[in-house]
C-alpha positions as CSV (number, residue, x, y, z in Angstrom):
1,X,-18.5,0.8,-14.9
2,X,-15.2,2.9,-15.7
3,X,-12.5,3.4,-13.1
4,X,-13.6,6.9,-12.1
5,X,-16.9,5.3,-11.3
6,X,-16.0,2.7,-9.7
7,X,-13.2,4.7,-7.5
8,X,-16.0,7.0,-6.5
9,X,-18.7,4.4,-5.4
10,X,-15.7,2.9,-3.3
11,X,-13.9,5.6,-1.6
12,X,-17.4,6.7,-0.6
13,X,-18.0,3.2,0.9
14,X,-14.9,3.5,2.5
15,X,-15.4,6.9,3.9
16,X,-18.0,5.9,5.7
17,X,-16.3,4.0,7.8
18,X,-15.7,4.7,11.6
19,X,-12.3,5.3,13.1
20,X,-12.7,2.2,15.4
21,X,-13.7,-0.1,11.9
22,X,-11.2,0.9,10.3
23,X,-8.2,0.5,13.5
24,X,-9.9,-3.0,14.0
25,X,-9.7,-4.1,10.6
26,X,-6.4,-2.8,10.1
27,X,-5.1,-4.9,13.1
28,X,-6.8,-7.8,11.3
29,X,-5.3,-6.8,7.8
30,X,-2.0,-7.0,9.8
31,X,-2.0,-10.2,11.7
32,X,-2.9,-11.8,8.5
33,X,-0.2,-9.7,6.6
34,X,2.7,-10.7,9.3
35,X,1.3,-14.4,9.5
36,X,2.4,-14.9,5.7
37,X,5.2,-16.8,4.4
38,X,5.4,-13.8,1.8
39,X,5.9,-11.4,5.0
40,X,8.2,-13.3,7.1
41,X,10.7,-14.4,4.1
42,X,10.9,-10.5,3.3
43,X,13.8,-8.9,5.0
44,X,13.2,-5.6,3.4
45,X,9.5,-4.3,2.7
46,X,8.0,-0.9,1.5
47,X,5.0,0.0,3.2
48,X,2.5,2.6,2.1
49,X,1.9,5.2,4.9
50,X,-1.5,5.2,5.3
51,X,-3.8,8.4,5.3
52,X,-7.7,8.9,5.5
53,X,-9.9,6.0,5.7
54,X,-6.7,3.3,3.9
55,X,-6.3,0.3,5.6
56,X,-4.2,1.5,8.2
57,X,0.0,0.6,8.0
58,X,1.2,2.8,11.1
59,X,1.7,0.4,13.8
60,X,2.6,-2.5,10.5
61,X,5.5,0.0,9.7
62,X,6.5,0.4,13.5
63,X,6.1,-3.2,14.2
64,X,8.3,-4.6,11.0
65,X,11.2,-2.2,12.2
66,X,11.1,-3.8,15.9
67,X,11.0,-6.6,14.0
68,X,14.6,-5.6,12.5
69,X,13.0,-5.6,8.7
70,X,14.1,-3.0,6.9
71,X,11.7,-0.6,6.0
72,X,10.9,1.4,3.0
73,X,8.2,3.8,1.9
74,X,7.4,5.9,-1.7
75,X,7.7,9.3,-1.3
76,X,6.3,10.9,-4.6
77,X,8.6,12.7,-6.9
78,X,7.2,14.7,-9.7
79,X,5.1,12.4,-11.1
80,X,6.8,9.1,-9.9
81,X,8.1,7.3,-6.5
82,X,11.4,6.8,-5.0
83,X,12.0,4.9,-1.8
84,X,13.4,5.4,1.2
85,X,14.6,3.5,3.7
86,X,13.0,4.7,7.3
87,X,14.9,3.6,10.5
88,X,11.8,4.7,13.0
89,X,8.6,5.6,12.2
90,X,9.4,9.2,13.9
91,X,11.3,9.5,10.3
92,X,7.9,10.2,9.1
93,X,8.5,14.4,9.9
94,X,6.7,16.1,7.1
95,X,3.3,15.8,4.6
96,X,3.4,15.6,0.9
97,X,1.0,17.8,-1.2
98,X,-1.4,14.9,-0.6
99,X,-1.1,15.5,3.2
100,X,0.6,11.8,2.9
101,X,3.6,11.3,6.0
102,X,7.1,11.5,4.4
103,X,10.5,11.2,5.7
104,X,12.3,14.6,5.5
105,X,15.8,12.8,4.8
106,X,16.0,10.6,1.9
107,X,17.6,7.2,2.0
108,X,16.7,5.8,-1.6
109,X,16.8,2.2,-2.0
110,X,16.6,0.6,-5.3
111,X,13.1,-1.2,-5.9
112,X,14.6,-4.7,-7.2
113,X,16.4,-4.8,-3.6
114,X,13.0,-4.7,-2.0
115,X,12.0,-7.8,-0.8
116,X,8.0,-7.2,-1.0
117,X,6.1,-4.2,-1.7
118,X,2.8,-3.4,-0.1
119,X,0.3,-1.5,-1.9
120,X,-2.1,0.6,-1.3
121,X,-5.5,0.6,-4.1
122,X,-9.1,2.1,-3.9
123,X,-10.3,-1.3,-5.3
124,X,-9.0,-4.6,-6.0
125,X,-10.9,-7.3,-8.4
126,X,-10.4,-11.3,-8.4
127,X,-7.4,-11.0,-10.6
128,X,-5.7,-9.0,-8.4
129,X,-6.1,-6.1,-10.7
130,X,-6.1,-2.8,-8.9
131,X,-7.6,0.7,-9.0
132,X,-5.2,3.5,-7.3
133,X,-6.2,7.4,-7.1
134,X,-5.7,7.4,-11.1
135,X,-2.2,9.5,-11.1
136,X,-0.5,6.0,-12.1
137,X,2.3,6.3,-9.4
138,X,2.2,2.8,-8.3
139,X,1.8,1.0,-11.7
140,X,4.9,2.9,-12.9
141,X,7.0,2.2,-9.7
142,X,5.5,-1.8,-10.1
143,X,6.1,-2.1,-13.8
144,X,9.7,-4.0,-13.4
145,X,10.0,-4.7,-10.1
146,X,10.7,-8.3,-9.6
147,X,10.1,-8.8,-5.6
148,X,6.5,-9.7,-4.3
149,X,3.1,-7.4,-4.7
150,X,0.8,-7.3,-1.9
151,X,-2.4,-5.4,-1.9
152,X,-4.0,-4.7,1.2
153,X,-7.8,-4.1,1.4
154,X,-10.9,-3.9,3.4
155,X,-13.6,-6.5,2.0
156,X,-15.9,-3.9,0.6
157,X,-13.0,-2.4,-1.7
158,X,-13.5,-6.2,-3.6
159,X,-14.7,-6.2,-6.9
160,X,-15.4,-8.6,-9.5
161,X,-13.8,-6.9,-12.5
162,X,-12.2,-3.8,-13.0
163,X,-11.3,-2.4,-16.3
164,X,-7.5,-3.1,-17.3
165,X,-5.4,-0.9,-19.5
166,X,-2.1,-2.4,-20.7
167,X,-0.1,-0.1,-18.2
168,X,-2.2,-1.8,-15.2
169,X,0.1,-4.0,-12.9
170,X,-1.5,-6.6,-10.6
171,X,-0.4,-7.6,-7.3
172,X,0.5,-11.1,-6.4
173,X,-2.2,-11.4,-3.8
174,X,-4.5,-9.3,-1.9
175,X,-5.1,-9.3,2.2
176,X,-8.0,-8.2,4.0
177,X,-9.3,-8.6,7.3
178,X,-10.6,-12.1,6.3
């Protein structure tokens, strides 16, 4: 199957799932997120912010910052993603074109003085290879960033193979609620 296939047949799975699967899994995908070495030896860490039926990073973002991490997120900027460092999640004042959350004040950060970058994907496969909404934003912001790559998933986004293109980045592991 190509990607566009394969990011159909998935975010279709995934849409069908309820609020409450998707809250409970997400609170699974986060105790085994913070219980990492990866997590706890991060001091600062961009999440994704959530939207739609994505494994859910709300109360991961709130919780890091009461956790004195330093938080990040990627706000999109023509066709790429800076950073910016969020001190509450009430920073979070205003949607992006793809109704995403987004602070209104920017405070970039450099990627290589991220600690650990959670990422967001529409499928992962056994390799850790990873298929995103196909506008590349991710696999540009990844391609020489030297900190950690963590994909967070539901179980049914797992696949065995995707198709890679040179461009593709993987992530250093994947976490889902099991």
């Amino acid at each position: 199957m190509d990607k566009k296939s394969i990011r159909n047949d998935i975010l279709k799975k995934r849409n069908q799932l309820t609020k409450e699967d998707i809250l409970k899994k997400s609170a699974e995908i986060k105790e085994n997120l913070f219980s990492s070495e990866t997590y706890k030896n991060s001091k600062t860490i961009c999440f994704y912010v959530s939207f739609d039926s994505e494994a859910a990073t709300h109360d991961m973002i709130k919780e890091s910052i009461e956790n004195n991490k330093t938080v990040c997120v990627p706000i999109v900027d023509n066709n790429h993603l800076i950073l910016s460092i969020i001190d509450n999640f009430s920073d979070l004042n205003k949607k992006n074109n793809y109704n995403i959350l987004e602070p209104s004040e920017i405070k970039e950060i450099i990627p290589n003085n991220v600690d650990l970058i959670i990422v967001p994907a529409v499928a992962f496969d056994n390799k850790n290879y990873r298929i995103g909404y196909g506008k590349g934003y991710y696999d540009k912001l990844l391609a020489d960033f030297k900190g950690k790559k963590i994909g967070l998933s539901f179980k049914l986004q797992l696949i065995s193979k995707i198709p890679i293109k040179e461009h593709d980045i993987k992530v250093d592991g994947i976490i889902t609620e099991s």
